[in-house]
BADRENRO-117744 format. One record per residue (C-alpha): y, x, z; chain. Coordinates in nm, 3 decimals. Layout:
// BADRENRO-117744
<site c2="Y" c1="X" c3="Z" chain="A"/>
...
//
This chain:
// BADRENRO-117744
<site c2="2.123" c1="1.899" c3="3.506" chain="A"/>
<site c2="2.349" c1="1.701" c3="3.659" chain="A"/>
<site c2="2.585" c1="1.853" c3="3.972" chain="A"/>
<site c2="2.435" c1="1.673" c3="4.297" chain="A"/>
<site c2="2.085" c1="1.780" c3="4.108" chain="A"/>
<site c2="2.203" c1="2.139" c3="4.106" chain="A"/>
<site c2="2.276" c1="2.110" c3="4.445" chain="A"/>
<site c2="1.977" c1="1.963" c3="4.606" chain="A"/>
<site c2="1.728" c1="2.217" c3="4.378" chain="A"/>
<site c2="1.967" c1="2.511" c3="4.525" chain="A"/>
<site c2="1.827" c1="2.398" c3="4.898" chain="A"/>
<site c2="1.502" c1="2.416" c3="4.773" chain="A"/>
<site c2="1.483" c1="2.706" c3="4.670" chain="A"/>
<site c2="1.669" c1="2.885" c3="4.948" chain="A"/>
<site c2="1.417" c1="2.654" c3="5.202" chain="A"/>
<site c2="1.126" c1="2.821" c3="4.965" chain="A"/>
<site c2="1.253" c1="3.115" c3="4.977" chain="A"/>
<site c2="1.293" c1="3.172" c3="5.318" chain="A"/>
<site c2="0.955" c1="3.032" c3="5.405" chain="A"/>
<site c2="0.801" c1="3.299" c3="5.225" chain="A"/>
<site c2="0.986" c1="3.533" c3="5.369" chain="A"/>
<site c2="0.828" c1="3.443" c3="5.731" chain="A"/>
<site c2="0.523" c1="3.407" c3="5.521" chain="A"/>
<site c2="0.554" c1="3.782" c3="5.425" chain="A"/>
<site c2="0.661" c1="3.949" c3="5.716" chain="A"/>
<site c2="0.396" c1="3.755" c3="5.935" chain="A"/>
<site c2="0.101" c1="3.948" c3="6.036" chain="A"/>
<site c2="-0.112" c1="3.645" c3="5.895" chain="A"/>
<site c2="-0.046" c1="3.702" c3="5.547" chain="A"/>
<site c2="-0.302" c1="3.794" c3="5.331" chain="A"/>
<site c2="-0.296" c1="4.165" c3="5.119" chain="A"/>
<site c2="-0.289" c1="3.988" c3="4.767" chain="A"/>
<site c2="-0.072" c1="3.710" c3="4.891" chain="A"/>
<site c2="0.168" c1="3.944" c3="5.054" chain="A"/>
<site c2="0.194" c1="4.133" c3="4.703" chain="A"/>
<site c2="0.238" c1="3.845" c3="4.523" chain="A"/>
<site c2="0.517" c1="3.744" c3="4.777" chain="A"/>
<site c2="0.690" c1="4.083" c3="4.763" chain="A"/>
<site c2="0.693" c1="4.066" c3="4.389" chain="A"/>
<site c2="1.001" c1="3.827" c3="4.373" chain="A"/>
<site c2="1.073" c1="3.692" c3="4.732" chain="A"/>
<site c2="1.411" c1="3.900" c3="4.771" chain="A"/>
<site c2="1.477" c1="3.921" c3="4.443" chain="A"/>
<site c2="1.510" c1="3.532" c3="4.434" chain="A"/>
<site c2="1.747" c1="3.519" c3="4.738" chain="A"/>
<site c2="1.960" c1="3.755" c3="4.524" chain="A"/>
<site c2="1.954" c1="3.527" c3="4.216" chain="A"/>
<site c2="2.084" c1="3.234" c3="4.392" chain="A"/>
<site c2="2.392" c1="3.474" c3="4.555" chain="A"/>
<site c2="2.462" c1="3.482" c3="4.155" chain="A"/>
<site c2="2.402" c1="3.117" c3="4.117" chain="A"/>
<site c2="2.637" c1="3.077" c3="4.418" chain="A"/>
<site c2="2.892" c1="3.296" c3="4.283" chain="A"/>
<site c2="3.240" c1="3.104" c3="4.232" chain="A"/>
<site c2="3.490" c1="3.235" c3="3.927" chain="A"/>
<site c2="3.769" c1="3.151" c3="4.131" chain="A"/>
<site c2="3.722" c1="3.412" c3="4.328" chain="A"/>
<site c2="3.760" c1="3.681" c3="4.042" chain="A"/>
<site c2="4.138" c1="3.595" c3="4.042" chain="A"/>
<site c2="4.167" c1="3.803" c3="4.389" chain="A"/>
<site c2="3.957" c1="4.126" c3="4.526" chain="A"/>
<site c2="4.111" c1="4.138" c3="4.868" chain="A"/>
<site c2="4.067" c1="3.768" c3="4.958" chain="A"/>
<site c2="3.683" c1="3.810" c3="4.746" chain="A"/>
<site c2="3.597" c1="4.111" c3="5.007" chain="A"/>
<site c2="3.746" c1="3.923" c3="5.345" chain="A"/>
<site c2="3.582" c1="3.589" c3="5.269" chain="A"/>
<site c2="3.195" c1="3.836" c3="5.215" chain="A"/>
<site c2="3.296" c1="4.001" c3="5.510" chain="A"/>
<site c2="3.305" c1="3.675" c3="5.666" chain="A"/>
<site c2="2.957" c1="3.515" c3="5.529" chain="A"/>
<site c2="2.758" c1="3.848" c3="5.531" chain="A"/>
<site c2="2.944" c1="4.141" c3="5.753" chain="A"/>
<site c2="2.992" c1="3.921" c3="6.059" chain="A"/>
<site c2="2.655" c1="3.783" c3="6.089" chain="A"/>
<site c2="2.511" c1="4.127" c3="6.019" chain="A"/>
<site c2="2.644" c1="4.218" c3="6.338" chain="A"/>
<site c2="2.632" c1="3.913" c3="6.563" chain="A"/>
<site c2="2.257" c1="3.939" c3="6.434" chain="A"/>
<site c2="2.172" c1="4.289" c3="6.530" chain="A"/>
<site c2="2.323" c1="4.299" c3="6.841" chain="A"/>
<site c2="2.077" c1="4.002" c3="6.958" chain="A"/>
<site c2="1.821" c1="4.160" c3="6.768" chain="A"/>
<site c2="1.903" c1="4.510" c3="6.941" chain="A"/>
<site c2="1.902" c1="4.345" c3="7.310" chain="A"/>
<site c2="1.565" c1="4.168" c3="7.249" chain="A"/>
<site c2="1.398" c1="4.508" c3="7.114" chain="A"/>
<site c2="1.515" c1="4.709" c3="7.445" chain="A"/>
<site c2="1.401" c1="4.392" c3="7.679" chain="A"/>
<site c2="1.046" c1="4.399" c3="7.483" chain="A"/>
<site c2="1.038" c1="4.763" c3="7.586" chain="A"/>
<site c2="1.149" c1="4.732" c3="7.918" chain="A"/>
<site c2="0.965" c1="4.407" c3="8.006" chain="A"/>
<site c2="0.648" c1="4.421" c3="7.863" chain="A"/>
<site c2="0.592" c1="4.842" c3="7.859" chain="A"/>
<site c2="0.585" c1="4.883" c3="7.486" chain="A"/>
<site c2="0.639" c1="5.277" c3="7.354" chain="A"/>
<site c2="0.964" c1="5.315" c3="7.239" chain="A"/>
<site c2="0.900" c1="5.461" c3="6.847" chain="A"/>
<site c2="1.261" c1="5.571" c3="6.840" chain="A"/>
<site c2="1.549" c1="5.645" c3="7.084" chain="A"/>
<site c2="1.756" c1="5.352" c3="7.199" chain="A"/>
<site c2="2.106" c1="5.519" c3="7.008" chain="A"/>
<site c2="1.921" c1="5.517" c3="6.680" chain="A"/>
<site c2="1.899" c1="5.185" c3="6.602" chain="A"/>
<site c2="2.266" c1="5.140" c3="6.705" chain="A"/>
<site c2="2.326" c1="5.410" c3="6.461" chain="A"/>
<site c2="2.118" c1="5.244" c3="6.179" chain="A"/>
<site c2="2.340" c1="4.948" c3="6.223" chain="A"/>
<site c2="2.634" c1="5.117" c3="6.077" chain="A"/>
<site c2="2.371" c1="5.315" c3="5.825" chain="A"/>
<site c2="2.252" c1="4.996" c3="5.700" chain="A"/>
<site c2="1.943" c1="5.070" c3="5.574" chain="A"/>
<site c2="1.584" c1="4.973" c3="5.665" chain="A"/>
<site c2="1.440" c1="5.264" c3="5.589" chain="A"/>
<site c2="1.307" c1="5.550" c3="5.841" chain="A"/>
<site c2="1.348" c1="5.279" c3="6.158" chain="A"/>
<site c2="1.720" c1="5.283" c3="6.149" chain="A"/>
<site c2="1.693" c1="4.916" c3="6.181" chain="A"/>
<site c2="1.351" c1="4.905" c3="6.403" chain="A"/>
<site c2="1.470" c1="4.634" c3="6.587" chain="A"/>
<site c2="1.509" c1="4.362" c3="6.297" chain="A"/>
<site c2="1.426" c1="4.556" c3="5.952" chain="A"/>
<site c2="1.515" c1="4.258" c3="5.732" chain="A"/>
<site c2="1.912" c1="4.312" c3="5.824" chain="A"/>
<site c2="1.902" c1="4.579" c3="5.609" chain="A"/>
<site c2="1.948" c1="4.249" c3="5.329" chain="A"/>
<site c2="2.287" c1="4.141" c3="5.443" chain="A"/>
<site c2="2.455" c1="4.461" c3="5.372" chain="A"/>
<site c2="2.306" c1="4.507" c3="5.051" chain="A"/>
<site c2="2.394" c1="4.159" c3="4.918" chain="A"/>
<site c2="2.758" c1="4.242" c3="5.050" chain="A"/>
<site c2="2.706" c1="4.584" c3="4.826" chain="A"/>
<site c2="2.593" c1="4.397" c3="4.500" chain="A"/>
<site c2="2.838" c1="4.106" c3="4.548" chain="A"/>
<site c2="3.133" c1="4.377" c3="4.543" chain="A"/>
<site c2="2.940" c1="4.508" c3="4.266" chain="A"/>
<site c2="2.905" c1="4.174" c3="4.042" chain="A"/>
<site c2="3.267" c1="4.127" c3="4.112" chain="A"/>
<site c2="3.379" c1="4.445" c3="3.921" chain="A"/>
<site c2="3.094" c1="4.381" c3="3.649" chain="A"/>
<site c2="3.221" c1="4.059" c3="3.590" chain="A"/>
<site c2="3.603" c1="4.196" c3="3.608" chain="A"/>
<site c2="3.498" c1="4.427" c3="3.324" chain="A"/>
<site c2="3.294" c1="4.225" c3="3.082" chain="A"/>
<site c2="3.496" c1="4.048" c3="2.810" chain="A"/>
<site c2="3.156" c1="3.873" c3="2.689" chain="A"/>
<site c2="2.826" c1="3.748" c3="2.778" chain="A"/>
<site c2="2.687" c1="4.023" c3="2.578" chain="A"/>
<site c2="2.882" c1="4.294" c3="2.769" chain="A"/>
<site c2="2.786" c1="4.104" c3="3.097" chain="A"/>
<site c2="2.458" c1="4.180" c3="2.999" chain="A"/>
<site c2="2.477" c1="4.523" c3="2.854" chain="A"/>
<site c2="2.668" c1="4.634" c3="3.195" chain="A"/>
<site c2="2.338" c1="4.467" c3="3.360" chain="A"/>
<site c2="2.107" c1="4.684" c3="3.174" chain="A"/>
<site c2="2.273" c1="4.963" c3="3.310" chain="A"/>
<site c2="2.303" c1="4.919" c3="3.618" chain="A"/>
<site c2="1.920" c1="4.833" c3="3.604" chain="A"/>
<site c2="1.917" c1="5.204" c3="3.469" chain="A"/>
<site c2="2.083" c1="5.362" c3="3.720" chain="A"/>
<site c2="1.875" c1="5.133" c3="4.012" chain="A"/>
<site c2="1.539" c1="5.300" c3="3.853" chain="A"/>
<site c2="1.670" c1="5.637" c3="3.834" chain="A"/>
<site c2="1.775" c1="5.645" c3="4.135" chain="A"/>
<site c2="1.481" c1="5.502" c3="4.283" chain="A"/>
<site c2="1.279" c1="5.765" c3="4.084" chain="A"/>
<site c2="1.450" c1="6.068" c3="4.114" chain="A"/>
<site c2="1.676" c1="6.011" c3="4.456" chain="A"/>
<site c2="1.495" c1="6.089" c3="4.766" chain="A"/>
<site c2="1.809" c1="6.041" c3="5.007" chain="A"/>
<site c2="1.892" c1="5.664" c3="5.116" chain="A"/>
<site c2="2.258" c1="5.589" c3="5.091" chain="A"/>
<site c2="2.419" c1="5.388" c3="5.361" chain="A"/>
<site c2="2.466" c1="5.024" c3="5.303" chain="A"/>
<site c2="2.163" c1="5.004" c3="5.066" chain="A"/>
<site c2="2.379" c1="5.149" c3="4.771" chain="A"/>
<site c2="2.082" c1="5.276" c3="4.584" chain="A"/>
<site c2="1.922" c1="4.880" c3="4.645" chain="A"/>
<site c2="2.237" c1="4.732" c3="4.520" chain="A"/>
<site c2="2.223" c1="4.872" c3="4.193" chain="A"/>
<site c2="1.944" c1="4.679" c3="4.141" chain="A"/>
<site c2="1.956" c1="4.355" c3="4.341" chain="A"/>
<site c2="2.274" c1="4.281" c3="4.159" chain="A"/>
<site c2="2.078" c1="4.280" c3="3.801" chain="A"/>
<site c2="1.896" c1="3.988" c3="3.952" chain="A"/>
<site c2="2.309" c1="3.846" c3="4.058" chain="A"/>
<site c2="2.407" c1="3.840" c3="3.749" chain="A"/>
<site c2="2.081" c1="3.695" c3="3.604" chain="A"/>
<site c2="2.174" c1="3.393" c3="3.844" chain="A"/>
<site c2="2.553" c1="3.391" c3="3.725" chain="A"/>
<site c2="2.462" c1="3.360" c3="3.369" chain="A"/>
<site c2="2.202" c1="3.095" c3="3.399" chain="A"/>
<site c2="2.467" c1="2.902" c3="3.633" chain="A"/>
<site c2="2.650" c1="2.868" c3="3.334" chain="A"/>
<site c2="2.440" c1="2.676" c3="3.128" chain="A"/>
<site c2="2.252" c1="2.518" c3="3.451" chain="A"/>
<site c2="2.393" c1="2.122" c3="3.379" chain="A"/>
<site c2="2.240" c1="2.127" c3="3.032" chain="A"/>
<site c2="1.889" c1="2.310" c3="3.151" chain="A"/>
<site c2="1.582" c1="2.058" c3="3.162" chain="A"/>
<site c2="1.349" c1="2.143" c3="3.373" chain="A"/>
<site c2="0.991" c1="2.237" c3="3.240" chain="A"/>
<site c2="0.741" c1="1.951" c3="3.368" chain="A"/>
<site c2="0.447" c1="2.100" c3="3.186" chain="A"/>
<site c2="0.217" c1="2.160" c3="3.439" chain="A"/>
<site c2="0.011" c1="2.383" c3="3.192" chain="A"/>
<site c2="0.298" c1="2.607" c3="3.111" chain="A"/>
<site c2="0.400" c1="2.655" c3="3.482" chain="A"/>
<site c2="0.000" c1="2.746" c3="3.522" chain="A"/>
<site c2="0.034" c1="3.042" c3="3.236" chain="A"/>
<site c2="0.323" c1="3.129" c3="3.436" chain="A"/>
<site c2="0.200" c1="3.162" c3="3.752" chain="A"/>
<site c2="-0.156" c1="3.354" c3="3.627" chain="A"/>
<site c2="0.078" c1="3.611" c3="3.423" chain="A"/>
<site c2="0.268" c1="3.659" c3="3.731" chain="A"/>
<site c2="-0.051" c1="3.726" c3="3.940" chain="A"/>
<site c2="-0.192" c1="3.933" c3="3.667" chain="A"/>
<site c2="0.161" c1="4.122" c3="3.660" chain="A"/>
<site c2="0.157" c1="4.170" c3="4.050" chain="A"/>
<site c2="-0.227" c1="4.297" c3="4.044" chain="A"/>
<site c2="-0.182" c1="4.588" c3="3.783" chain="A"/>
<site c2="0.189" c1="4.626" c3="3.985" chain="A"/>
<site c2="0.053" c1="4.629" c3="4.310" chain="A"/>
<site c2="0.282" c1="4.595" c3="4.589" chain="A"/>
<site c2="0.718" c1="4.654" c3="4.555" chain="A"/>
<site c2="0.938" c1="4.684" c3="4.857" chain="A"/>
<site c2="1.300" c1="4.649" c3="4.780" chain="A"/>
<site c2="1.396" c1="4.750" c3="5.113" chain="A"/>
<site c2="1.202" c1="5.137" c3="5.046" chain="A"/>
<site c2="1.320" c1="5.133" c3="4.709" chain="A"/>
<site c2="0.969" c1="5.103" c3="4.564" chain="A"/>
<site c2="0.931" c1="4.905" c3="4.232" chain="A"/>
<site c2="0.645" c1="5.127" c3="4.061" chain="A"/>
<site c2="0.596" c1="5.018" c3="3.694" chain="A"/>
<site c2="0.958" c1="4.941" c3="3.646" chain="A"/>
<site c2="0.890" c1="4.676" c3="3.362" chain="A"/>
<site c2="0.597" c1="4.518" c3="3.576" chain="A"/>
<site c2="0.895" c1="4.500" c3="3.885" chain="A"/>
<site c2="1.156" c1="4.293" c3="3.688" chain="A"/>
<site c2="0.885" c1="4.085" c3="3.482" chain="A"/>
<site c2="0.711" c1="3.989" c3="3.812" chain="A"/>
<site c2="1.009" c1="3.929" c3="3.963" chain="A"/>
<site c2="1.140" c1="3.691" c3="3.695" chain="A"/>
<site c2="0.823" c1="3.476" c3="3.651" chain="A"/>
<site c2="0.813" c1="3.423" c3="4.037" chain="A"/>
<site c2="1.185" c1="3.268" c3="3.983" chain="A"/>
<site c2="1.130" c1="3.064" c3="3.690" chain="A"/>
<site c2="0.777" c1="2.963" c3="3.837" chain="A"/>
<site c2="0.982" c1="2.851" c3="4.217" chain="A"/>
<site c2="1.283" c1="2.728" c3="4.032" chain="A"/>
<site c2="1.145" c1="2.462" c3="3.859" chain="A"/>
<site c2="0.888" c1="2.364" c3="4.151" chain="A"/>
<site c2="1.185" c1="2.330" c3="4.356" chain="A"/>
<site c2="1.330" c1="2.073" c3="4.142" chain="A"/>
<site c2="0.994" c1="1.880" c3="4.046" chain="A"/>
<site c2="0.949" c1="1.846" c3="4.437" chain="A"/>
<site c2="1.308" c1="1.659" c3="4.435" chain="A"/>
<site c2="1.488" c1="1.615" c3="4.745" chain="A"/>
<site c2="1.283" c1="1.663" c3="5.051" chain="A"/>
<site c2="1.446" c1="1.666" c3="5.415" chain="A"/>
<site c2="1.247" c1="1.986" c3="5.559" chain="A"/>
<site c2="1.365" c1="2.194" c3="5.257" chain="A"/>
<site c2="1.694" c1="2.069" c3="5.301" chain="A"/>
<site c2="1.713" c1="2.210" c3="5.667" chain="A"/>
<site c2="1.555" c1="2.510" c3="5.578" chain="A"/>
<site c2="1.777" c1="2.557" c3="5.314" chain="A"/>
<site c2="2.111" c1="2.468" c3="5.495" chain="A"/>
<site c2="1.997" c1="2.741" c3="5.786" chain="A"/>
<site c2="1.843" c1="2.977" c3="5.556" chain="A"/>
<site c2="2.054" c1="3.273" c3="5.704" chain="A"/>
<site c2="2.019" c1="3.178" c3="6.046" chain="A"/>
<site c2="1.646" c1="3.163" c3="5.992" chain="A"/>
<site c2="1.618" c1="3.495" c3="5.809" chain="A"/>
<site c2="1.802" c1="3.663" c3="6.039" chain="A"/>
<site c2="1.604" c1="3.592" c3="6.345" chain="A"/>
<site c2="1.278" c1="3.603" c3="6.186" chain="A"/>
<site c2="1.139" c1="3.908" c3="6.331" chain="A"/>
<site c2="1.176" c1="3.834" c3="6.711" chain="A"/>
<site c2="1.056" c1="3.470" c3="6.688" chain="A"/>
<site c2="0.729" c1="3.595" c3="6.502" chain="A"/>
<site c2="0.693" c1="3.899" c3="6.798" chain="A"/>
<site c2="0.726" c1="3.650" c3="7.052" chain="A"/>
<site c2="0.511" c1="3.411" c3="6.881" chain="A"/>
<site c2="0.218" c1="3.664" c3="6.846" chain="A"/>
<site c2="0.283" c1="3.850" c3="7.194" chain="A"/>
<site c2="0.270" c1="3.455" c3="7.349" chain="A"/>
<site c2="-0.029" c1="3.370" c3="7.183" chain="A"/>
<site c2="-0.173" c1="3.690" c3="7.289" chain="A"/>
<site c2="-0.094" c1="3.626" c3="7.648" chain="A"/>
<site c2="-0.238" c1="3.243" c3="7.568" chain="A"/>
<site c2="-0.613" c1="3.426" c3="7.504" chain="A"/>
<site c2="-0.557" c1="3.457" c3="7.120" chain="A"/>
<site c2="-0.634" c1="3.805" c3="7.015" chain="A"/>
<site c2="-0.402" c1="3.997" c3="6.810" chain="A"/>
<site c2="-0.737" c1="4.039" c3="6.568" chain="A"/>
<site c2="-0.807" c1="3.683" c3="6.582" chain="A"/>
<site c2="-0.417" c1="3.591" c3="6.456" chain="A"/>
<site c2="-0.396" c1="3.897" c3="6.188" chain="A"/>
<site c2="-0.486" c1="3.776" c3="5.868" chain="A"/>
<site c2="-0.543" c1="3.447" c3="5.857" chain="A"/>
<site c2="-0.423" c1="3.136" c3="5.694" chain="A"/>
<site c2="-0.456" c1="2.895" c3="5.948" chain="A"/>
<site c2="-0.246" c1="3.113" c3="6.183" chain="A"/>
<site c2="0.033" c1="3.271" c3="5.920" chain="A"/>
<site c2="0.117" c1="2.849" c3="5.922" chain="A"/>
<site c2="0.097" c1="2.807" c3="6.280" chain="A"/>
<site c2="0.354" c1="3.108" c3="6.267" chain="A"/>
<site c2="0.548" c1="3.022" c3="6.050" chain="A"/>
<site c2="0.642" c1="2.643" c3="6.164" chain="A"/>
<site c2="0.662" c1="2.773" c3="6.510" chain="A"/>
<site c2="0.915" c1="3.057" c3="6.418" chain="A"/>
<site c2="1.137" c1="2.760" c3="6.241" chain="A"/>
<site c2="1.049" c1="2.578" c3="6.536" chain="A"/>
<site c2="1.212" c1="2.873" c3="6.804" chain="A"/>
<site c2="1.454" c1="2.882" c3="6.576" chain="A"/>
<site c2="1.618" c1="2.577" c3="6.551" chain="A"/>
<site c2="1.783" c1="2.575" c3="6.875" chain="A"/>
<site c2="1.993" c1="2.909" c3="6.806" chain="A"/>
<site c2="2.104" c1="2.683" c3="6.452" chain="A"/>
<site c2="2.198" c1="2.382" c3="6.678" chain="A"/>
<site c2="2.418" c1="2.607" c3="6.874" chain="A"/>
<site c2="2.568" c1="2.848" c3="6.600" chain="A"/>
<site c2="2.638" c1="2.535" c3="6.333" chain="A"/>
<site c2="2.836" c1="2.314" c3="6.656" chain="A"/>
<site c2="3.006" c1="2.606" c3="6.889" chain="A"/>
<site c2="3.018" c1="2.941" c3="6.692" chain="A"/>
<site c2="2.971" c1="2.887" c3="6.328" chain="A"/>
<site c2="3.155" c1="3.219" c3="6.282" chain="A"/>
<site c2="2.910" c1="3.452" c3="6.366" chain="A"/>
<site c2="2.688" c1="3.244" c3="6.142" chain="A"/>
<site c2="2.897" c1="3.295" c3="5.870" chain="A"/>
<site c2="2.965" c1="2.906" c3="5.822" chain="A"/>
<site c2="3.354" c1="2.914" c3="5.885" chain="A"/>
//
């Protein structure tokens, strides 16, 4: 696969990615479909962080931690703090119970975990901090393995210590610690296959890619739902098997479909667009509402979870306009 190939498929599949992650979280979305979403959405966003993942960087931990900091810690903030203003306007504005007390969320921010409405405001946050977690964390595994083999022998133990802990550990650590054991299994997955990425030809069979798909549905219906975010992976096997055929099954779609505009954009802003998810989708739904649309009428349903989807992408691409040209830094672009 040649480089400017490698590049374009990388777009898609963050612009996929992302898509389903409004898909997901969008009160639209099917039960089965959400599951099936679920089963590999984040996982995939942390396989490409591995895919991303420069050696060069090895050569020095300060400047590897300032430059994350940067890309992940800055917008985590800048992020909340909009998100955090738009949660206490909704409640003052429109009269909505407030579930929690205002300092909590505040609170959560520096927790860093979506769990228990520390992050009630924007839940989905709770990713940035994580990926910082299991960046830090690739770093050392890959400062420690001499091999591929011992790459992936440190892998299968931190996979160990992910289910474990989800198992066994009922307290949340801050940051999404616990998470991070396992999201950067699915890091380091990416890493290797970057390596051999230029020489990897894409399966065209559109019968394989079928068998693919069906396993992964059948692997997501005796799996049921997974939440990385609450830890919850159930059949642990089931989790990472699911969440590898929903990679494999995307990551060659996203190179058959070859170089399309939309997920291009999508791509390009996929942090942006993640990160301000939530609120465009409440105001999207509380709008419609006040349009004549029951809430009823908009829950569950296909037509609507794509009307809400484009038009959260839509609200969106203003606030990218303005953080790409004035203030890329809190975007994590410069």
């Amino acid at each position: 696969m040649k480089e400017y190939q490698r590049i374009f498929w990388i777009d898609n599949l963050k612009g996929i990615g992302v898509i389903f992650i409004i898909f997901g979280h969008s009160i639209s979305c099917l039960d089965f479909l959400i599951n099936y979403l679920f089963s590999f959405h984040v996982p995939l966003f942390f396989f490409i962080a591995g895919l991303n993942f420069n050696e060069k960087s090895l050569n020095n931990f300060r400047l590897f931690c300032i430059k994350r900091a940067k890309r992940l810690l800055v917008p985590y903030v800048f992020f909340n703090l909009i998100s955090y203003v738009l949660w206490l306007s909704r409640v003052k504005l429109l009269n909505i119970p407030q579930e929690v007390p205002a300092i909590k969320p505040l609170v959560g921010v520096l927790y860093g975990n979506g769990n228990g409405l520390w992050l009630i405001h924007n839940t989905p946050l709770w990713f940035f901090v994580c990926l910082f977690i299991a960046q830090i964390m690739l770093f050392m595994i890959l400062r420690i393995a001499k091999s591929k083999s011992h790459l992936i022998v440190l892998l299968f133990v931190f996979a160990a210590i992910g289910y474990l802990d989800s198992k066994y550990l009922n307290i949340r650590l801050p940051w999404s610690i616990d998470i991070a054991f396992t999201a950067v299994v699915f890091s380091g997955i990416g890493y290797i296959f970057k390596r051999f990425s230029h020489t990897y030809r894409t399966n065209n069979n559109i019968i394989i890619l079928f068998v693919v798909l069906i396993l992964s549905l059948i692997v997501v219906y005796f799996n049921g739902k997974i939440d990385m975010n609450y830890n919850k992976f159930n059949n642990i096997f089931l989790f990472y098997s699911g969440a590898f055929l929903g990679i494999f099954f995307w990551f060659n779609i996203s190179v058959m479909v070859g170089q399309l505009s939309i997920f291009r954009y999508i791509g390009n802003n996929s942090l942006t667009i993640f990160a301000l998810h939530i609120p465009a989708l409440i105001i999207i739904v509380k709008l419609m509402m006040v349009m004549g649309i029951p809430y009823s009428v908009q829950s569950s349903n296909i037509l609507f979870l794509f009307i809400h989807s484009i038009l959260t992408i839509l609200i969106i691409a203003p606030f990218n306009y303005i953080l790409n040209r004035y203030i890329p830094f809190f975007a994590g672009t410069k």
